[in-house]
N, C-alpha and C positions, 0 to 999 in steps of 0.2 A: 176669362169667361168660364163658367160653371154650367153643367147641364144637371136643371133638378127636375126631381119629379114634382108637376102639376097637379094631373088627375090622373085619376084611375079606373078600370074598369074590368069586370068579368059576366063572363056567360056560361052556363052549362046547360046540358040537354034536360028536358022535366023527365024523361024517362029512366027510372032506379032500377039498376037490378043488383041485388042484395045474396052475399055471399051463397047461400041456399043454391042457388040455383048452379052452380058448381058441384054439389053434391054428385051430380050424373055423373062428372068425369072423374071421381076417385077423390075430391078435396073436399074440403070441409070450412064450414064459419070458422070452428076454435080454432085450426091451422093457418088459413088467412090470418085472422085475427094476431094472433098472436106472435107469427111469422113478420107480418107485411106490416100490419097496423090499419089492413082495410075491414071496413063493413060493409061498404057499398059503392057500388061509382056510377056515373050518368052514362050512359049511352046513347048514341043518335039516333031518330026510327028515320034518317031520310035528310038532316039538314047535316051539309058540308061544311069540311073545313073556315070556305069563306065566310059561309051563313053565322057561324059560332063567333068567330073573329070581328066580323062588322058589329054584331051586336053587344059585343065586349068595346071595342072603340066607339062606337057612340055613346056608352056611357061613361067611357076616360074621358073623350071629348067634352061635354055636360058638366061632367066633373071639373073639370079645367078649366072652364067658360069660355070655349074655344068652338068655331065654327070648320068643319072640315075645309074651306077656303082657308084655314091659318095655317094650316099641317105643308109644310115645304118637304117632308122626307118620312117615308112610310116603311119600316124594316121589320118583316114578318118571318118569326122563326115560326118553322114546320117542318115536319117530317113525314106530312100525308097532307100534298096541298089539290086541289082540286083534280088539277090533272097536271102530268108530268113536266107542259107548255100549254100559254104561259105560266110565270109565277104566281103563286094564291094570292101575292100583295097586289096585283094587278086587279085581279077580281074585287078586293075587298075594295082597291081604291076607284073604282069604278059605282060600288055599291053606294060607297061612300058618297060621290061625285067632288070627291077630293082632288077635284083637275088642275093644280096647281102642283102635287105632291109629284115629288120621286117615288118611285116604289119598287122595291125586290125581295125576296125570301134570304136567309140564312139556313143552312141544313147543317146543323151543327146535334142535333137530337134532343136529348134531356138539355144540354147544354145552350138551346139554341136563343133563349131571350136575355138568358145574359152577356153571349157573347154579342145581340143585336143591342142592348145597351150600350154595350163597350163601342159598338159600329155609331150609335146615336150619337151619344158622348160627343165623339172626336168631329164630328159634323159640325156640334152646336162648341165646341171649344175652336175651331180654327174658326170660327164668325161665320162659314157659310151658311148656315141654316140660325133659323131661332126656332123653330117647332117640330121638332119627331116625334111621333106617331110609333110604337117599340110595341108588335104584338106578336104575343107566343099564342098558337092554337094545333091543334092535332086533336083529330080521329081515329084513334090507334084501334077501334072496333072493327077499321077497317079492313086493317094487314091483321088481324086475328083471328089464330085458327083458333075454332071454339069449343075443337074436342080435346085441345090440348091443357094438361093442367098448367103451363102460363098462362092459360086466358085470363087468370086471376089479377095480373097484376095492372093490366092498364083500364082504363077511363077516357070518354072524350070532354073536352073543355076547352075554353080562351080565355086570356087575361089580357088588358091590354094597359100601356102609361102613355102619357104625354110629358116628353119632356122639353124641357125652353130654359131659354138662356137668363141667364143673370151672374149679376155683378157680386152679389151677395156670398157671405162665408157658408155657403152650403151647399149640397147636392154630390154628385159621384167625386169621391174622393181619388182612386185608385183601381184598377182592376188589374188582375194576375190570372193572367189566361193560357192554357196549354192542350197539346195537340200528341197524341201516339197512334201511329196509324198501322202500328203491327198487334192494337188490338180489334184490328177490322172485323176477325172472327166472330167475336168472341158476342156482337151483339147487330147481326146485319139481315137485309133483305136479299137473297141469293140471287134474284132472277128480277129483271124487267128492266135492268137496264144497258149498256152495251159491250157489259163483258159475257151477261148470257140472255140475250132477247128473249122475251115473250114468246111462248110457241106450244103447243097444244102439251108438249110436254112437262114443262114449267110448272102448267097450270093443273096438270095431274097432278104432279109430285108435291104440289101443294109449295111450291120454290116463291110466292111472292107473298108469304104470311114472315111474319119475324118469328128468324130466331134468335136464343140466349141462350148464354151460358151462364145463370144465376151465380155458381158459384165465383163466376172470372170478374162479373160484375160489381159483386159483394166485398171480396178482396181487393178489386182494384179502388172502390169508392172508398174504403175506410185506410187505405196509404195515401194517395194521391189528395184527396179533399185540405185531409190536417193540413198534409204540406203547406199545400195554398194556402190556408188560412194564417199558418205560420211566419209564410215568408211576405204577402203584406201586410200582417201585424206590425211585424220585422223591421221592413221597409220604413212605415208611417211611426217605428217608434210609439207604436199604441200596444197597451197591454190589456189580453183578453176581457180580463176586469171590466174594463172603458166599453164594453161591446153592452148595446141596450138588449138589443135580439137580434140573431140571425133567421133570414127568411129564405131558408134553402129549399131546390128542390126537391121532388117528395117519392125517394125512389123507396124504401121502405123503415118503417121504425126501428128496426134492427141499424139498418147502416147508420140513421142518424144517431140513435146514442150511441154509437162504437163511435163518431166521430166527436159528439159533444167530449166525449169522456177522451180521447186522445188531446183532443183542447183547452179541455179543465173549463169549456163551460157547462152553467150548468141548465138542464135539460128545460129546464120551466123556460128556458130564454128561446131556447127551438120552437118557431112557430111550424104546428102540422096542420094537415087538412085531410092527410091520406084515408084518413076514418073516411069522409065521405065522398070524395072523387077516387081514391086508388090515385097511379101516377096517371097524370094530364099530360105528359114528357114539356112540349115545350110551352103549355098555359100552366103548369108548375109554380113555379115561381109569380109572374103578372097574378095571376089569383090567388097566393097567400098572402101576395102584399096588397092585393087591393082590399081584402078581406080583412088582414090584421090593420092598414089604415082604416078606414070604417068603423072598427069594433076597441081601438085602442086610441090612444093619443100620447104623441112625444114632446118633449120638449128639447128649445131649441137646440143644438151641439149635442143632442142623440146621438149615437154612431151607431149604424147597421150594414151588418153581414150580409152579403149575397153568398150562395153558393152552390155547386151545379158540376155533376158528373155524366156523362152521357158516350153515347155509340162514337167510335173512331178509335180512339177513345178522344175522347173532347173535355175537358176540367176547369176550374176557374173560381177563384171568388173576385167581390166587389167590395167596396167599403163605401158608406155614404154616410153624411153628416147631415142631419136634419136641419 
């Protein structure tokens, strides 16, 4: 049994705000630009996490000709879910009135819908499930301080697939997923949860906006990603060549060609989107691929790249056969 992608779906807020507006804090358009690969990103004037997310899954759903009564398992990457308890998939599956589905978050970061794929996958491969519900969303406007020159780098958005079972030669082929958690520093939220609770102090120091370390980030995405990508080439005996496009997340245009070019793919095959959301962290990925599905067409025995670095540190690519 094979879990493939059905449909697909994304959502983003209509509100733009477009690199200019960073001017205040010492950045610039040409420096974004040509740093990150952004020119603009959507931000929320007011709708949550769950809000973005629902409306990204009822359009996977639609897509897939699927009624929220078909969804047996709901797996929601975030890293800014409504509130701390319960989980954002709870909300969404509630909005949904998907009262058949299982539902829980993944906090895995940038990282967190492809490792909720990799979670789908093995549901609909041991037969217990035939329909998951795989949504990345985040509000990262929200943990952002906005005088700081990172404000630049994130966006809020959702992506959301439906994946189901078949017999057929196609859909997730393999996934290679990895975990280092002595890069905890290096991209985290200091305060609000129980190693330093909330308290009037926290929220002076300004302890529950994210921090980064750009450069830790940057270094660590352009070693770690190849690997992945190497080692289940490796595995599956597929050489880069065979690869149609990778649809990796979208932390900046700098880290993806330094990784295209460590792979010897070539760049035209890297689907982006960063020009106009910035990173989405974990609606990333669901929305380049709902997007590049939509706007492209493959044919059968395609093979496509996932791939995805994020906080922990969290890493991983995927391989799927169209």
């Amino acid at each position: 049994m094979r879990a493939y992608i059905r449909g697909t779906g994304s959502y983003t807020p209509k509100n733009i705000v477009k690199n200019s507006h960073f001017d205040a804090i010492g950045s610039s358009d040409e420096w974004i630009y040509d740093k990150l690969g952004i020119k603009e990103r959507r931000i929320s004037t007011g709708e949550t996490t769950s809000d973005l997310a629902f409306q990204a899954a009822l359009i996977a759903l639609s897509d897939a000709d699927l009624t929220p009564l078909d969804i047996d398992l709901i797996v929601l990457a975030t890293a800014t879910p409504d509130r701390p308890v319960p989980s954002c998939a709870c909300f969404v599956q509630e909005k949904l009135e998907a009262t058949r589905a299982v539902s829980f978050d993944i906090s895995a970061v940038c990282s967190g819908a492809l490792f909720a794929a990799a979670t789908g996958t093995q549901f609909i491969e041991s037969g217990m499930y035939k329909n998951v519900l795989v949504i990345g969303a985040d509000t990262f406007s929200n943990i952002t301080d906005w005088s700081r020159r990172d404000a630049v780098f994130f966006g809020d958005g959702a992506g959301a697939f439906v994946l189901s079972a078949t017999e057929e030669d196609k859909g997730f082929l393999d996934f290679d997923l990895h975990t280092d958690g002595r890069g905890k520093e290096h991209f985290t939220i200091p305060s609000g949860g129980s190693e330093r609770p909330t308290c009037t102090d926290t929220i002076a120091e300004g302890q529950h906006f994210f921090q980064m370390n750009g450069k830790e980030v940057f270094n660590t995405a352009i070693e770690v990603v190849p690997q992945s990508i190497h080692a289940i080439l490796k595995k599956n005996n597929i050489d880069i060549d065979a690869i149609k496009c990778m649809l990796p997340h979208q932390p900046s245009i700098r880290i993806l060609k330094e990784v295209a070019r460590r792979v010897n793919l070539p760049f035209e095959k890297v689907k982006t989107n960063m020009d106009r959301y910035a990173n989405t962290s974990g609606g990333t990925i669901p929305i380049i691929l709902d997007e590049t599905l939509k706007n492209e067409s493959f044919d059968q025995g395609d093979l496509l790249l996932f791939s995805a670095v994020g906080a922990g540190w969290t890493w991983g690519t995927a391989l799927y056969k169209w």
